[in-house]
N, C-alpha and C positions, 0 to 999 in steps of 0.2 A: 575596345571602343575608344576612339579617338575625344578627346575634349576640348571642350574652345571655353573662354573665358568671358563672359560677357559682363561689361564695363556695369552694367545697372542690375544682370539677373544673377551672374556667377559664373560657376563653371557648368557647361549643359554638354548634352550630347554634339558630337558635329553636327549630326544630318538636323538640328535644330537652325541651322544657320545658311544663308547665302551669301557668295561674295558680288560684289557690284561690280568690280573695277577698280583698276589703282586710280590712286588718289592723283589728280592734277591739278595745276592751276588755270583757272577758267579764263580764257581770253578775255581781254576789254571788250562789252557789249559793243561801245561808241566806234571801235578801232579794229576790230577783227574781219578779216575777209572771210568771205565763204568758204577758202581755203582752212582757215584758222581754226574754223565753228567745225568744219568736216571732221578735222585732224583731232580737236579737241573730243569730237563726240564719239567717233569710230574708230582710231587709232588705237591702240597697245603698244606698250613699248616690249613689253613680253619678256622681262631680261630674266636671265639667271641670275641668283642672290636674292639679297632681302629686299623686298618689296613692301610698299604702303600699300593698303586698301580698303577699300569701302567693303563693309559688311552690315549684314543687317540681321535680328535675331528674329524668324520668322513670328512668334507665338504672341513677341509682346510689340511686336514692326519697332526694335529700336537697335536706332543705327549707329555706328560706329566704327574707329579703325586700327586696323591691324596691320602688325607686321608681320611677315612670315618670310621663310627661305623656301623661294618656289624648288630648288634642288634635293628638298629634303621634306619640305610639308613641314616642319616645324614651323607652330605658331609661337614667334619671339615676344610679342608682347599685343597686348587690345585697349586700347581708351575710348573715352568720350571725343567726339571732334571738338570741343570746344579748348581739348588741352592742345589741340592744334593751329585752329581757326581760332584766332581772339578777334576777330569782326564777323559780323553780318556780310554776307556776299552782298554785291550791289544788286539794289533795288530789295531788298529783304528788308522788314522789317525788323527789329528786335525783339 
């Protein structure tokens, strides 16, 4: 049984988890072409190594990110986004 680490429940099962997507940075609302918004929302970069990503822990829906080596499935480490993210995205409240 594989286990993942989650930042607020522990260690749980895998199949307790989904992943979202790696983590990016979100284009300027004010600035971004429809080009921008495409490439942000549908793109992967898909690389081999370690990778940022959005995961979510289905049971309690709380989300946070991981790192893993897509080459290997080791999950290197899992946090809170806020040890990543110290702002609020724009237009988010706090």
């Amino acid at each position: 049984m594989k286990i993942m680490t989650c930042p607020l429940n522990g260690p749980r099962n895998i199949a307790e988890f989904a992943c979202r997507g790696e983590v990016k940075t979100m284009p300027d609302p004010a600035a971004a072409s429809d080009h921008d918004w495409a490439d942000y929302l549908f793109m992967q970069s898909n690389a081999a190594g370690v990778v940022r990503e959005w995961w979510i822990h289905l049971p309690s829906s709380t989300w946070f990110i991981a790192e893993r080596d897509t080459r290997t499935g080791e999950i290197l480490a899992t946090y809170p986004p806020d040890a990543l993210f110290k702002r609020p995205a724009p237009g988010v409240q706090p």
